[in-house]
KEPA-848041 format. One record per residue: residue number from 1; residue in one letter; x, y, z of N, C-alpha, C in turn. Coordinates in Angstrom, 2 decimals. Example, Ala and Ser with C-alpha at 12.3 -4.5 7.8 and 13.67 -1.06 7.14 Angstrom:
# residues 2
pos; code; npx; npy; npz; capx; capy; capz; cpx; cpy; cpz
1; A; 13.19; -5.69; 7.80; 12.30; -4.50; 7.80; 13.20; -3.30; 7.80;
2; S; 12.85; -2.25; 7.08; 13.67; -1.06; 7.14; 12.90; 0.03; 7.87;
This chain:
# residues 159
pos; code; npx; npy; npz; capx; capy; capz; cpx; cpy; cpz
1; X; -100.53; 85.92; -110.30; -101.32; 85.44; -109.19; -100.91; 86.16; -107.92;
2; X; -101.79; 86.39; -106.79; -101.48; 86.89; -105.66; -100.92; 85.24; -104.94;
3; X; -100.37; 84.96; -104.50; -100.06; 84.09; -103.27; -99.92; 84.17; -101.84;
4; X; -100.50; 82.97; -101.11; -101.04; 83.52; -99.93; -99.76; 82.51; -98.72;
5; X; -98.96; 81.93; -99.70; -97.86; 81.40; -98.94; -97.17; 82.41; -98.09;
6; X; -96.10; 81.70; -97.72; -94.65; 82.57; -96.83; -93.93; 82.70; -97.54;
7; X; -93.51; 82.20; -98.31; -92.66; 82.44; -99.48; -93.45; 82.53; -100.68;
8; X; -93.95; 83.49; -101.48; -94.78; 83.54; -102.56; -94.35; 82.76; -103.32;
9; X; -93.15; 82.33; -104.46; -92.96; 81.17; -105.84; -93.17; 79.95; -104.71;
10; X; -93.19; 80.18; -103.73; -93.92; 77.93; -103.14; -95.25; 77.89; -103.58;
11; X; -95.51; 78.61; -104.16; -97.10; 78.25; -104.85; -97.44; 76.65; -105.35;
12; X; -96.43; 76.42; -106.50; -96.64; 74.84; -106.45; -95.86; 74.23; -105.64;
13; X; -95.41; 74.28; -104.41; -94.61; 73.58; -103.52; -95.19; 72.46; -103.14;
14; X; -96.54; 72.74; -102.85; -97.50; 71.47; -102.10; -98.19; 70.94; -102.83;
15; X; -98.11; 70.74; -104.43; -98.73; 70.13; -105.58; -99.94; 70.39; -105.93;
16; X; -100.58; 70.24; -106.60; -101.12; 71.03; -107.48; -102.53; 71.46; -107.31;
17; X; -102.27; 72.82; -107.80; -103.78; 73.59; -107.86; -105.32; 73.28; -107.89;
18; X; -105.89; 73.97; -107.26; -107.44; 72.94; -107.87; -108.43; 74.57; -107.95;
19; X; -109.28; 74.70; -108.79; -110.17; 75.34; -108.87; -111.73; 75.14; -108.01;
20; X; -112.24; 76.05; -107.77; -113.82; 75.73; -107.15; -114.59; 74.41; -107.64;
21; X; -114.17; 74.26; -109.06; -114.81; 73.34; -109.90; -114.19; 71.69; -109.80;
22; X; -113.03; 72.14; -108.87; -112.08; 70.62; -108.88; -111.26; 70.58; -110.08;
23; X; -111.17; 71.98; -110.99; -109.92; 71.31; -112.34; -108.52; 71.91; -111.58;
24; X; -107.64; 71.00; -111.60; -106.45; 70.90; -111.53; -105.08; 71.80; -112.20;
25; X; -104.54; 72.36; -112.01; -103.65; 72.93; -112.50; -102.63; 72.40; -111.75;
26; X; -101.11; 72.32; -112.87; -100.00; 72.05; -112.48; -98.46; 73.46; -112.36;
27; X; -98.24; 73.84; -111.14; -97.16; 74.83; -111.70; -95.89; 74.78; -111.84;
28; X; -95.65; 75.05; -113.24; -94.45; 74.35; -113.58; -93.40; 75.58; -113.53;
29; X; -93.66; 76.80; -113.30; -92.51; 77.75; -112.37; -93.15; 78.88; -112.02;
30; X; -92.57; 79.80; -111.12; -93.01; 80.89; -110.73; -91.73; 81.89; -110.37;
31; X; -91.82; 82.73; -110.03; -91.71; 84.13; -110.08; -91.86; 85.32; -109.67;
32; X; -91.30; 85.73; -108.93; -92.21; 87.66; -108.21; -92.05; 88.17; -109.25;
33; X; -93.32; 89.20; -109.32; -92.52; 90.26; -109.96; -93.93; 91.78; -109.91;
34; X; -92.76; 92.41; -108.79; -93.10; 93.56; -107.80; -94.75; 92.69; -107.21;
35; X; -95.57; 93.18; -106.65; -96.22; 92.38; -106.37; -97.12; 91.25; -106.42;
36; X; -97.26; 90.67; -107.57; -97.80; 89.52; -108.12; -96.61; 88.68; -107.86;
37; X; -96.95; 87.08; -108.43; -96.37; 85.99; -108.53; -96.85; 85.73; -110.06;
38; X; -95.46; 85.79; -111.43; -95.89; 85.37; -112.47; -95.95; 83.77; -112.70;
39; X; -96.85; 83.03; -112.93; -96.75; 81.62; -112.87; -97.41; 81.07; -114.15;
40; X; -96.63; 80.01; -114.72; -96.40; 79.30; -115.62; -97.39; 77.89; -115.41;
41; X; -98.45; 77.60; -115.56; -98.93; 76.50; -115.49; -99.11; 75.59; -116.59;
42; X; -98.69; 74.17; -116.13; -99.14; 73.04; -117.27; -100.32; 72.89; -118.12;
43; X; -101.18; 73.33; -117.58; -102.37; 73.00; -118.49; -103.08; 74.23; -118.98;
44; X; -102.21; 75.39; -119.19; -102.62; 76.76; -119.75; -101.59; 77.25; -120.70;
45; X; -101.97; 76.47; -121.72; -101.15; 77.19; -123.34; -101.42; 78.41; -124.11;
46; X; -102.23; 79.12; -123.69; -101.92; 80.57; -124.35; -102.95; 81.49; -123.58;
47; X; -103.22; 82.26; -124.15; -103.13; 84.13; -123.59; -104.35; 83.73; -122.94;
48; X; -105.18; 83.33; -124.37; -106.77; 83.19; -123.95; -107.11; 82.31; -122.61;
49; X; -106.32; 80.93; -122.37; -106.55; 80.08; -121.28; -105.97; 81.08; -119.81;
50; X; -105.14; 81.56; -120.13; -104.70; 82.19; -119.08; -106.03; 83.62; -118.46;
51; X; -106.16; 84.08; -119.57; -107.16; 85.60; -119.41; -108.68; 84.71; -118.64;
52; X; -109.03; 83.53; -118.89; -110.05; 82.89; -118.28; -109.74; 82.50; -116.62;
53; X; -108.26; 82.31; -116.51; -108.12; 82.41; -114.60; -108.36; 83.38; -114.02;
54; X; -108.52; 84.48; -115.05; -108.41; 86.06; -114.15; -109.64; 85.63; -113.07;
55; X; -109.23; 86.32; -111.86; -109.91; 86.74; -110.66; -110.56; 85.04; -109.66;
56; X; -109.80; 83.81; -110.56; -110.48; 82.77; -109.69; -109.67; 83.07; -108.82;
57; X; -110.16; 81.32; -107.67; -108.89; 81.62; -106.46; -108.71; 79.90; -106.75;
58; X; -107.73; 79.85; -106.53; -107.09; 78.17; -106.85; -106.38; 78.09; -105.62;
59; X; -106.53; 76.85; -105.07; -106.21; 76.23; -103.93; -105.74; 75.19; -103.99;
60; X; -105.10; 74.54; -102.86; -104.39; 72.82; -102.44; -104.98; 72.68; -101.43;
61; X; -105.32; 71.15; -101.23; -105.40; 70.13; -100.56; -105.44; 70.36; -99.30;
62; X; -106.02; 71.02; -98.15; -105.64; 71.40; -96.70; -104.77; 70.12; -96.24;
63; X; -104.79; 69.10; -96.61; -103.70; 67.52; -95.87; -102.62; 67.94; -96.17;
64; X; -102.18; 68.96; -97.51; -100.58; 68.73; -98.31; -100.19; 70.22; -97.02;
65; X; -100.60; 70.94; -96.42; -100.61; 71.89; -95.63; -99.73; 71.69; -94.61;
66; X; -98.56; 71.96; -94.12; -97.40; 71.68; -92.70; -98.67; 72.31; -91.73;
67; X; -97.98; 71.50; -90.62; -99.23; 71.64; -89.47; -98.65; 73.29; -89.13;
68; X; -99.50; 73.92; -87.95; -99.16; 75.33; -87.93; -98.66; 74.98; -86.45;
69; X; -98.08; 76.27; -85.89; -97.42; 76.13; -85.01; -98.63; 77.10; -83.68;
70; X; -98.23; 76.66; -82.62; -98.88; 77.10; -81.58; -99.90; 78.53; -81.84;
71; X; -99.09; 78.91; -82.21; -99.28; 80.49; -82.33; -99.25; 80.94; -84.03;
72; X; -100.07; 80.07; -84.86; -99.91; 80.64; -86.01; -101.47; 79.79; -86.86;
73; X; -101.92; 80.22; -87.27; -103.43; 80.29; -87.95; -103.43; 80.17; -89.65;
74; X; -103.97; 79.40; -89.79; -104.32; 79.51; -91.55; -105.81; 80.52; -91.29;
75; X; -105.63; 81.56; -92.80; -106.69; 81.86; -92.93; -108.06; 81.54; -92.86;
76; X; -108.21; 80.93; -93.62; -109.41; 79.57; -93.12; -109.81; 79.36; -92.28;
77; X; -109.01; 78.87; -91.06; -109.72; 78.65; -89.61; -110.33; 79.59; -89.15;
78; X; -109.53; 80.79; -89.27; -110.24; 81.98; -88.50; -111.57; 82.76; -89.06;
79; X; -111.46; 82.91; -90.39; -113.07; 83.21; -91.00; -114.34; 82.51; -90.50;
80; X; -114.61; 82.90; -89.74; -115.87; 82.63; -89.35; -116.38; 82.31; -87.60;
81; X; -115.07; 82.67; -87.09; -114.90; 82.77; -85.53; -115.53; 83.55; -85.04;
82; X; -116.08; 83.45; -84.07; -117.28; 84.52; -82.88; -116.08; 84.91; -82.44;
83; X; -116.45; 86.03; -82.06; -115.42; 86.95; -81.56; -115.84; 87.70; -80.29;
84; X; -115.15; 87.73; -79.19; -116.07; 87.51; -78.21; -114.79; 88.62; -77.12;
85; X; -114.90; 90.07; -76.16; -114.04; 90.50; -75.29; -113.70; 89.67; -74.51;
86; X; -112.76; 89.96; -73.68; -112.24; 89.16; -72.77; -113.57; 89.04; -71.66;
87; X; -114.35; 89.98; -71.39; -115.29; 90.29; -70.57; -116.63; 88.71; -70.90;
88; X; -116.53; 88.74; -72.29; -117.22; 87.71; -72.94; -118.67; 88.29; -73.40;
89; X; -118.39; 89.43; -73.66; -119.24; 89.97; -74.81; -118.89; 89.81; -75.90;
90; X; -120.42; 89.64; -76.72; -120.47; 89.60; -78.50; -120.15; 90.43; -79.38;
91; X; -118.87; 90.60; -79.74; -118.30; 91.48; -80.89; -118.51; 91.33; -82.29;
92; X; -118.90; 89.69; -82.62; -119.47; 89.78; -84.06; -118.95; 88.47; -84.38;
93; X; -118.26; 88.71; -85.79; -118.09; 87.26; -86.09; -116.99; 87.34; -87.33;
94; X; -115.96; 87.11; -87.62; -114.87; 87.41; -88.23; -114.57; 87.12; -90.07;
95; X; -115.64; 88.07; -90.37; -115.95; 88.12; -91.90; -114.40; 88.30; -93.00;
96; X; -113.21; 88.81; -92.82; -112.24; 88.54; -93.55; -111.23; 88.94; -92.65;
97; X; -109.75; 88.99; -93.35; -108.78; 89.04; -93.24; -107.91; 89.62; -94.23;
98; X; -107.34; 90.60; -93.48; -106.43; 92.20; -94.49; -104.91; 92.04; -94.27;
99; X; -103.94; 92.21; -95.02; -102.66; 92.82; -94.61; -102.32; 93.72; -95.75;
100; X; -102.45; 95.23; -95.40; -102.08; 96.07; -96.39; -101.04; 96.30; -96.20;
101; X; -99.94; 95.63; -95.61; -98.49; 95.70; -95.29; -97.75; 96.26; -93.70;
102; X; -98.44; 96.50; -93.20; -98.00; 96.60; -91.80; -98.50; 96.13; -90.70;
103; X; -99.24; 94.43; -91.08; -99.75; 93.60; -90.29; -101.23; 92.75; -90.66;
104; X; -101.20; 92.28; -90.00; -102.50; 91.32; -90.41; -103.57; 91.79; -89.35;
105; X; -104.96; 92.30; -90.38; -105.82; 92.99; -89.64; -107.14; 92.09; -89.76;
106; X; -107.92; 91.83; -88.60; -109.42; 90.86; -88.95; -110.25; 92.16; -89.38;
107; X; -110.76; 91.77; -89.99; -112.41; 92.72; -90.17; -113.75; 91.87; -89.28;
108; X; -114.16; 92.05; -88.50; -115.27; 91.64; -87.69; -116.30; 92.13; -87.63;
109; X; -117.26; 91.68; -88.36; -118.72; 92.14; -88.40; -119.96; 91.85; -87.64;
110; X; -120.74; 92.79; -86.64; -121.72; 92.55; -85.66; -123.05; 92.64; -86.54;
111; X; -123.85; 91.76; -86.02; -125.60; 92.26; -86.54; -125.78; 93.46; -86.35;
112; X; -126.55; 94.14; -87.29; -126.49; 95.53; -86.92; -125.81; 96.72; -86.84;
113; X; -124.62; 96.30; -86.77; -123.60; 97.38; -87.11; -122.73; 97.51; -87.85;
114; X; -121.91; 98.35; -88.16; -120.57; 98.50; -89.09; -119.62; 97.27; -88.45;
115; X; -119.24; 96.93; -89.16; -117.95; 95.76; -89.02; -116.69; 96.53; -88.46;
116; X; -115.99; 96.27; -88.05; -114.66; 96.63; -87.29; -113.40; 95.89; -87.60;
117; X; -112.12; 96.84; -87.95; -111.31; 96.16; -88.04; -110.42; 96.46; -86.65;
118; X; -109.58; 95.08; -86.42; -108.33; 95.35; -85.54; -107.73; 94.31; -85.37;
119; X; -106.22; 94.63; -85.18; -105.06; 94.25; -85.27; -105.02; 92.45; -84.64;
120; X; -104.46; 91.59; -85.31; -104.57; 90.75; -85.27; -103.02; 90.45; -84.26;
121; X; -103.04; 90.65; -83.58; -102.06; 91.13; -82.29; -101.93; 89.48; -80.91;
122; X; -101.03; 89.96; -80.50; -101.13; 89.33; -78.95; -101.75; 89.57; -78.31;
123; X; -101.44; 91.07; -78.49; -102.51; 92.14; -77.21; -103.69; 92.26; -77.19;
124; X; -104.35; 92.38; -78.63; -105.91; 92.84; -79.27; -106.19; 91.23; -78.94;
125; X; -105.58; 90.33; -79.88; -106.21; 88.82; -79.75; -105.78; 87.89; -78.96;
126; X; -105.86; 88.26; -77.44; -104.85; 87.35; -76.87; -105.17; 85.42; -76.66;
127; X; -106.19; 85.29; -76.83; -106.51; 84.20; -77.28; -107.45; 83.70; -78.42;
128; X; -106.94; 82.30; -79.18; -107.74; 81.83; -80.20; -108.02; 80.10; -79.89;
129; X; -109.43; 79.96; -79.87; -109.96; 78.99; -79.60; -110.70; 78.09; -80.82;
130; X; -109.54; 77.55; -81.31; -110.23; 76.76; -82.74; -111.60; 75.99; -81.96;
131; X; -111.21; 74.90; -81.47; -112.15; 73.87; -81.01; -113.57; 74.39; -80.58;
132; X; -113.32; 75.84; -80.07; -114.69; 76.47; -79.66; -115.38; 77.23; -80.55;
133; X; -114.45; 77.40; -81.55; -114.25; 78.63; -82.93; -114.79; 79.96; -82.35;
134; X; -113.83; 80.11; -81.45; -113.76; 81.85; -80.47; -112.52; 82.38; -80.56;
135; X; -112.37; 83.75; -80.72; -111.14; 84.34; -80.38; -111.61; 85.25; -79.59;
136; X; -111.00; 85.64; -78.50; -111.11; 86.90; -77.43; -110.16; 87.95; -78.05;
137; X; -110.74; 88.86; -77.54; -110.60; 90.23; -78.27; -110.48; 91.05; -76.69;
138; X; -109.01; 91.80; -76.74; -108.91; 92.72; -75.26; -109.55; 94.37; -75.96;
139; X; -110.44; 94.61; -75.62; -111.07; 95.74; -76.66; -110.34; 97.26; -76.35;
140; X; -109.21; 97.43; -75.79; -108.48; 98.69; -75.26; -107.75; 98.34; -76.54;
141; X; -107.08; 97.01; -76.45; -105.65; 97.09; -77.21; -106.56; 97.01; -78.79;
142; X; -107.52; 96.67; -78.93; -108.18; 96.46; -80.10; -108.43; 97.60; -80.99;
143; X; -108.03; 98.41; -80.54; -108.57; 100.00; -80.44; -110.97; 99.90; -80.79;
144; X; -111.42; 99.33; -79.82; -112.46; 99.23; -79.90; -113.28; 100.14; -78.51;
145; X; -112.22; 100.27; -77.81; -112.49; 101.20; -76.71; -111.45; 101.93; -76.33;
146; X; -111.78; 103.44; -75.19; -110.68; 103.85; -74.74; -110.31; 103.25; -73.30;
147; X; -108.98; 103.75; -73.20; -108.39; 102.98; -72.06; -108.98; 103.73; -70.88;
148; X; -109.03; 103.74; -69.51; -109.61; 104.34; -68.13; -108.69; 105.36; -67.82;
149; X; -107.40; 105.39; -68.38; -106.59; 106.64; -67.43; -106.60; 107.54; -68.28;
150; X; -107.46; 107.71; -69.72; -107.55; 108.56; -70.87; -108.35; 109.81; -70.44;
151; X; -107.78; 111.08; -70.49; -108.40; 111.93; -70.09; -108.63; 112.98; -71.40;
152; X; -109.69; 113.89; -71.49; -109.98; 114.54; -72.77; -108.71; 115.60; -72.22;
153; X; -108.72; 117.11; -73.71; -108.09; 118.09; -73.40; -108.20; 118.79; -71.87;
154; X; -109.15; 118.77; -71.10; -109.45; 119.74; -70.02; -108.46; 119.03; -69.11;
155; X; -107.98; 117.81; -69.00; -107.17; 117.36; -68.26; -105.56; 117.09; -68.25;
156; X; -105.26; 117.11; -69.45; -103.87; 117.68; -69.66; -103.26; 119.09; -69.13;
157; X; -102.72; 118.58; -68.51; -101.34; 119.79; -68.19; -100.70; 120.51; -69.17;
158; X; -100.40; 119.54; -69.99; -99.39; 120.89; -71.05; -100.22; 122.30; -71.59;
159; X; -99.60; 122.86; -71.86; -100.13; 124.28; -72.50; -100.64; 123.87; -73.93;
């Protein structure tokens, strides 16, 4: 299994699994191993029950969930946030969420255009507004624009 915890084997930490369908799974141990989580569930006795989880996504309970801290987001909340510059223009609307290992990146997709990714930052996102379901986006640090003191080659000095 991929796990989307902080500690990957807390997979069954917060009790037990549920499928799209509402069936239940119990995990009775887990495991890294290199990047997966190998996990052992109660109600999957052989190869075949197991080869039938391939590619679901199994979830817990959002209540069994520790509250988050000021500055920290479950995936979930943020899928589906307007996404909006500091200026308070429409950047789109926040279709997934990436970490290919050197940070957590939104993908944000506008009507009409190619979707955009960027850095899920202080700087790029300096604010997130559950209650309004907005995040502001500083579009320099976002790399969505260039900065004003950016000058092409003709303006550099060096040789």
């Amino acid at each position: 299994m991929r796990s989307f915890t902080e500690e990957p084997t807390d997979l069954g930490a917060y009790g037990p699994l549920f499928d799209e369908n509402g069936r239940r799974f119990t995990v009775l141990s887990a495991r890294t191993q290199k990047n997966v989580v190998v996990v052992r569930l109660a109600e999957v006795t052989s190869r075949e029950g197991a080869e039938e989880l391939r590619g679901r996504e199994l979830f817990v309970d959002r209540s069994v969930l520790p509250e988050e801290d000021e500055d920290e987001f479950y995936e979930a909340d943020l899928v589906g946030l307007s996404a909006r510059t500091v200026a308070g223009e429409e950047v789109g609307t926040v279709v997934a969420i990436h970490d290919f290992g050197a940070g957590t990146i939104l993908e944000i997709a506008g009507e009409g255009r190619a979707s955009v990714m960027i850095p899920f930052s202080e700087a790029a996102v300096p604010a997130v507004d559950l209650s309004a379901q907005v995040l502001t986006v500083e579009p320099v640090a976002a790399g969505l624009e260039g900065s004003d003191d950016e000058e092409g080659d003709e303006g550099d000095p060096r040789p």
